[in-house]
C-alpha angles and dihedrals in degrees: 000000000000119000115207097170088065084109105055086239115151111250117153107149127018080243088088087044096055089037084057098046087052087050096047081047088050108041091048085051091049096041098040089039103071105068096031100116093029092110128053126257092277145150108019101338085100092066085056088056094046094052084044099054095053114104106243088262094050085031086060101044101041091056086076082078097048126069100208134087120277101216093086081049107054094037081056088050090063095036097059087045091064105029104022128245098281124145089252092040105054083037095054097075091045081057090043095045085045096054101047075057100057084049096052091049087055091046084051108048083048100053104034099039109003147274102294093053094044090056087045090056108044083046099051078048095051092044096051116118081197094063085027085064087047106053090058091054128103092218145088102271101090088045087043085048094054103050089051090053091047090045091052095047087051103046087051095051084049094050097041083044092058088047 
């Protein structure tokens, strides 16, 4: 049985618990927000906008030449449509996609050890220079990041159910 009061932390109602996981979202998106168009469109972000300026028939055909997965693609079609190709604008769903993260890694240190492991953890990610780099980057990595946290989170609850 897991024990998330070994702590002596004060959790009465999973209220706190889902306040907390809206406050570790919203700190990495603050923190993470203000610097997030500062460097040009640069490395390999171009290859992003090339992928996001295709119409869906050019977009389909022209992924037989890319390795990497076209979901990211194909979200940041639609995403440039609406809100342009911009520095700010093909960087915003990489610190979305980071900051959902940092929320899933708190959700699971909590549930699967216990509080005070859940808020380490969601403060060493959203102090990374590593994810920090990634959320201002127009790729895959932070969307690639958040599906293996969220894989992660899911394997375990499968594991500890079955249990």
């Amino acid at each position: 049985m897991i024990n998330n009061n070994f702590y002596n932390f004060p959790v009465k109602t999973s209220v706190f618990i889902r306040w907390f996981s809206l406050i570790v979202f919203l700190s990495n998106f603050f923190l993470k927000l203000p610097f997030l168009s500062s460097d040009d469109i640069a490395i390999d972000e171009p290859i992003t906008l090339f992928f996001a300026q295709k119409n869906l028939a050019e977009f389909f055909s022209s992924l037989k030449s890319d390795n990497s997965p076209p979901l990211y693609y194909l979200l940041m079609n639609f995403w440039t449509t609406l809100f342009g190709n911009g520095a700010f604008a093909v960087r915003f769903p990489s610190l979305l996609f980071s900051s959902l993260s940092a929320m899933v890694i708190f959700k699971t240190g909590y549930r699967f050890l216990n509080l005070r492991t859940g808020i380490l953890a969601a403060l060493f990610y959203t102090g990374s220079t590593f994810h920090v780099f990634f959320s201002h980057d127009a790729r895959v990595y932070s969307l690639f990041f958040l599906f293996s946290s969220l894989s992660f989170f899911f394997f375990l609850k499968l594991c500890t159910d079955q249990a």
